[in-house]
C-alpha atoms as an extended CHARMM CRD file, in Angstrom:
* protein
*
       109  EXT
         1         1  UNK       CA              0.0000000000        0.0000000000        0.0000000000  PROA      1               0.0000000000
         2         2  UNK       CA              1.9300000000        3.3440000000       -0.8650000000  PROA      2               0.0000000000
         3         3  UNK       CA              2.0500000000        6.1770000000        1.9960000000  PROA      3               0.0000000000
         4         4  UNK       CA             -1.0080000000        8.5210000000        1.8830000000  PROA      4               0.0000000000
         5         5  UNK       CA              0.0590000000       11.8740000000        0.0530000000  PROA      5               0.0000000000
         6         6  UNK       CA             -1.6650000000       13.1820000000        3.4260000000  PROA      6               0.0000000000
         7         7  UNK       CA              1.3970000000       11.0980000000        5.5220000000  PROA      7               0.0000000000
         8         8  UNK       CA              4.0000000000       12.6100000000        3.6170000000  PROA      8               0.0000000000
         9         9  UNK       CA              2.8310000000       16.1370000000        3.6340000000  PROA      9               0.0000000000
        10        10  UNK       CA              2.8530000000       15.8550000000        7.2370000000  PROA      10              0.0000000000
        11        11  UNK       CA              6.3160000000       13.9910000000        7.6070000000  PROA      11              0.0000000000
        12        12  UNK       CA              7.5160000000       17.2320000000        5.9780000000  PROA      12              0.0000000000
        13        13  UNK       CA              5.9560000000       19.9430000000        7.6740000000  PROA      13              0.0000000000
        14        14  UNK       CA              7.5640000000       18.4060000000       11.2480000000  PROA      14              0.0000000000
        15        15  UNK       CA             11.1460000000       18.0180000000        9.1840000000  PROA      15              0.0000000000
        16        16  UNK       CA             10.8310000000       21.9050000000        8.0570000000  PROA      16              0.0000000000
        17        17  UNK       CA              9.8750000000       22.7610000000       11.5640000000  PROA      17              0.0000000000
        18        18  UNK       CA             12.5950000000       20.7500000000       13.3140000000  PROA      18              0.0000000000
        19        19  UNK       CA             15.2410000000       22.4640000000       10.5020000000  PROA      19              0.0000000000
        20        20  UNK       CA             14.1180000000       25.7820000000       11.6650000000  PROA      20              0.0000000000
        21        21  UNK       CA             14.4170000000       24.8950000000       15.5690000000  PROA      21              0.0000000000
        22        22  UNK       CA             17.7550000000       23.4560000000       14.8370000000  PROA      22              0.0000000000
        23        23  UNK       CA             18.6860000000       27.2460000000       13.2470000000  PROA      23              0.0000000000
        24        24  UNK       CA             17.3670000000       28.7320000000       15.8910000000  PROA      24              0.0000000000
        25        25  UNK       CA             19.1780000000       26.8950000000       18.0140000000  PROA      25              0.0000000000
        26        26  UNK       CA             21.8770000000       30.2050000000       19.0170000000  PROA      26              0.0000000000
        27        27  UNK       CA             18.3900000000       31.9520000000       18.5110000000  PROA      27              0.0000000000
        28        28  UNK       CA             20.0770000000       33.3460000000       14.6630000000  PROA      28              0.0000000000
        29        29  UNK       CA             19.4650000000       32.0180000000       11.2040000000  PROA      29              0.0000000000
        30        30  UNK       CA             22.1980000000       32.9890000000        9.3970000000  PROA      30              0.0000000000
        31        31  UNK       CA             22.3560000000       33.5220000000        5.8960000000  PROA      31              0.0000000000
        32        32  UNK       CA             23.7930000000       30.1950000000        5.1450000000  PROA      32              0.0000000000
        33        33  UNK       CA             21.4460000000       28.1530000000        7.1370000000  PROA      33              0.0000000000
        34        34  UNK       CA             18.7140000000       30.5180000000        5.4360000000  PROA      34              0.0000000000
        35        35  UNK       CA             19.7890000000       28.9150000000        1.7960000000  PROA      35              0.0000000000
        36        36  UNK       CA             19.7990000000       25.2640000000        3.2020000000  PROA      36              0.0000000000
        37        37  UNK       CA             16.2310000000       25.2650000000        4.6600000000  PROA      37              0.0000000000
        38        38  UNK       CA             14.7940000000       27.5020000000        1.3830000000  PROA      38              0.0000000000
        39        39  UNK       CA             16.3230000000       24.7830000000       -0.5690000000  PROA      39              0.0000000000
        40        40  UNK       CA             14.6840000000       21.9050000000        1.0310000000  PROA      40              0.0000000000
        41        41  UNK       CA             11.5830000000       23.8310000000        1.0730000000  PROA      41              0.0000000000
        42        42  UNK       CA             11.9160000000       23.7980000000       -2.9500000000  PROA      42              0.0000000000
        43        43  UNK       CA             12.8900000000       20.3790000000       -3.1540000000  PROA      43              0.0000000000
        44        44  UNK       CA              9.6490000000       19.3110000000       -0.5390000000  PROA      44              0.0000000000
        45        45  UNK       CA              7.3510000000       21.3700000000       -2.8510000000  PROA      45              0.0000000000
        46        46  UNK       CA              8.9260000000       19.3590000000       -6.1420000000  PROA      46              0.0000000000
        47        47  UNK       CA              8.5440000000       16.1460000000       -3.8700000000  PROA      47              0.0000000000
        48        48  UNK       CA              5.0390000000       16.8670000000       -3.0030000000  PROA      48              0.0000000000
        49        49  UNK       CA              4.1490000000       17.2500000000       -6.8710000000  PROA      49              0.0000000000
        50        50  UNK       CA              6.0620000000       14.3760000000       -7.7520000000  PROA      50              0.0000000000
        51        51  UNK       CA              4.0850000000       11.6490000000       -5.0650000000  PROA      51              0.0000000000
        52        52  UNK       CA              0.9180000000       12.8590000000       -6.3030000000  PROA      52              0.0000000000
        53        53  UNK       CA              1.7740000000       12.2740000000      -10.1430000000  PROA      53              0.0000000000
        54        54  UNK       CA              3.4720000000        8.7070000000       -8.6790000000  PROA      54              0.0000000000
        55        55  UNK       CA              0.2430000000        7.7050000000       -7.0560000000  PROA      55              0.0000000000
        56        56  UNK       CA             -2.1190000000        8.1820000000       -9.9720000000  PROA      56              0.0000000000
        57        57  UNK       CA              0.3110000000        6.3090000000      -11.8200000000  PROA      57              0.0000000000
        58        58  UNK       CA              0.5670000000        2.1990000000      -12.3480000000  PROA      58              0.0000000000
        59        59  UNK       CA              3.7880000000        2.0270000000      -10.5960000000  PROA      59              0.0000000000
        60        60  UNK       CA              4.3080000000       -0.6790000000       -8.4460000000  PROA      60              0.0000000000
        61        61  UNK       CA              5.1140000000       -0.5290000000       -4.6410000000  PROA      61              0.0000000000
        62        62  UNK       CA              8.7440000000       -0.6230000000       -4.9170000000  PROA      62              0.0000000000
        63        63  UNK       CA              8.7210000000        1.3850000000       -7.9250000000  PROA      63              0.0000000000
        64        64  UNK       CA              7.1850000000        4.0560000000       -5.6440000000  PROA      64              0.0000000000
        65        65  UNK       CA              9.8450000000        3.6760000000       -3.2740000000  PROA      65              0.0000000000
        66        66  UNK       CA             12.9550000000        3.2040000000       -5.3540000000  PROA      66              0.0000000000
        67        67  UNK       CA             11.8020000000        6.8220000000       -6.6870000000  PROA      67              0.0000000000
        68        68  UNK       CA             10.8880000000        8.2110000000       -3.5790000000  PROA      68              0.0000000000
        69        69  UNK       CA             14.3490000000        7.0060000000       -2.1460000000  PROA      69              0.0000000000
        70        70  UNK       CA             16.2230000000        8.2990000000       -5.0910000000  PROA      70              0.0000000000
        71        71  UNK       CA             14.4370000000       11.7310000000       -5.4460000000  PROA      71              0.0000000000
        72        72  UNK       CA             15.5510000000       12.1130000000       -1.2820000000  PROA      72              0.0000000000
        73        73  UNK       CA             18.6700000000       10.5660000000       -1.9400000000  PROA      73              0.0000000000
        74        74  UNK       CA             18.8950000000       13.5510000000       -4.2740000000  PROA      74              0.0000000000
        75        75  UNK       CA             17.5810000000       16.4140000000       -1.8250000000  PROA      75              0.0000000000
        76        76  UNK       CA             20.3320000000       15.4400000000        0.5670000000  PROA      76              0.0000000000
        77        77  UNK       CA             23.0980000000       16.0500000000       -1.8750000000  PROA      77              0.0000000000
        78        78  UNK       CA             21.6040000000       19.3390000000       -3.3200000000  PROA      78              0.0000000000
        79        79  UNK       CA             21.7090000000       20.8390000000        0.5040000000  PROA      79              0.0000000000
        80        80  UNK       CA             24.9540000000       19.1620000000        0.7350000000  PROA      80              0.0000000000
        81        81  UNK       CA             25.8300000000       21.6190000000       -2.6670000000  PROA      81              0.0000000000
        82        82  UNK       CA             23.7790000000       24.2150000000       -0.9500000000  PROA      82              0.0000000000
        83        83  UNK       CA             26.2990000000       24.5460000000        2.3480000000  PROA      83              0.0000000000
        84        84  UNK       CA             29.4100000000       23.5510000000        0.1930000000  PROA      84              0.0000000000
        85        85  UNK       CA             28.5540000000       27.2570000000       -2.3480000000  PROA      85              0.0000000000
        86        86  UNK       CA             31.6190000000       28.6560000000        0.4890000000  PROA      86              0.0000000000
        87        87  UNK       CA             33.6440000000       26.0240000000        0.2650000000  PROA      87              0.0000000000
        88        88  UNK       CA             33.0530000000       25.0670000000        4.4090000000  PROA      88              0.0000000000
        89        89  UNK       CA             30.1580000000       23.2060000000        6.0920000000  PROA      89              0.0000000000
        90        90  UNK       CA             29.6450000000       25.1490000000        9.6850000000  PROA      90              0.0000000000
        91        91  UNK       CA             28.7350000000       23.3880000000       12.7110000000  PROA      91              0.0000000000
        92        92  UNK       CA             25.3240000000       24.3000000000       12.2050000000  PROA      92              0.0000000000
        93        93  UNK       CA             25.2260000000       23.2410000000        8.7830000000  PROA      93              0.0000000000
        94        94  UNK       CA             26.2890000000       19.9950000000        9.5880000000  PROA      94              0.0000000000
        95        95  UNK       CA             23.4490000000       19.7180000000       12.1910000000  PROA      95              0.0000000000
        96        96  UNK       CA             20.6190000000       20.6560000000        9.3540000000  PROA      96              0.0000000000
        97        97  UNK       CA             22.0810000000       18.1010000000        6.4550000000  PROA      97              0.0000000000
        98        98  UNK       CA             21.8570000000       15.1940000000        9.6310000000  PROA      98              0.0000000000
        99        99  UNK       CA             18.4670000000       16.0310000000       10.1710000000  PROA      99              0.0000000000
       100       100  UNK       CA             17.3870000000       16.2380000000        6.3380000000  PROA      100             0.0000000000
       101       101  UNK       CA             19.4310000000       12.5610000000        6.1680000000  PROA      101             0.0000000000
       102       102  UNK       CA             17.2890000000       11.2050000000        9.7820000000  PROA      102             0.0000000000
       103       103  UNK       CA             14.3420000000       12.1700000000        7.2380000000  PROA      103             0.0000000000
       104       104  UNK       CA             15.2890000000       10.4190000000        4.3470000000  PROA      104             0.0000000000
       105       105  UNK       CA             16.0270000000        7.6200000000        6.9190000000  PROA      105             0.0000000000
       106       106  UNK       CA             12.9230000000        7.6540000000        8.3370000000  PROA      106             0.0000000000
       107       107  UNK       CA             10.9140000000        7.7240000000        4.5290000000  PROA      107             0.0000000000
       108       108  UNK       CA             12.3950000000        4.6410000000        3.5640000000  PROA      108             0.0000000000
       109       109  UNK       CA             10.2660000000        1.2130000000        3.7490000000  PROA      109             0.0000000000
């Protein structure tokens, strides 16, 4: 049975809350930490479009989740791009790409 559209929407609104508590962690977002959670916002929107055209397709189960896995697969390693634009992760980079990778994690069957 695939995940409810309704099940991932809501898997993402706690990750994009949690990555903004984790910024706010020395009560600043800074720039940097700014482009990181804008970017997964982007890539949650184009994930959100991209379940609901999977689930009115024919695709098997594990055709759903080998895409689903890849397309996150793929979100972690744009952020990843995202932090590396200077050439440094920070600390508090580093703490926002763990929690976008627990989330990827955590979507997989």
């Amino acid at each position: 049975m695939y995940r409810s559209l309704d099940n991932i929407q809501e898997a993402i609104k706690l990750c994009l809350k949690e990555l903004r508590d984790i910024a706010l962690e020395d009560q600043i977002i800074t720039e940097d930490e700014q482009a990181i959670i804008t970017k997964i916002e982007y890539d949650f929107n184009n994930l959100e479009t991209q379940v609901v055209q999977v689930l009115e397709s024919d695709l098997s189960e594990d055709e759903f989740q080998d895409l689903i896995a890849d397309f996150l697969e793929d979100v972690v390693e744009n952020v990843t791009q995202v932090a590396m634009a200077d050439n440094h992760i920070t600390e508090d980079e580093e703490k926002l790409i763990d929690r976008i990778r627990k989330f990827v994690e955590g979507m997989r069957p």
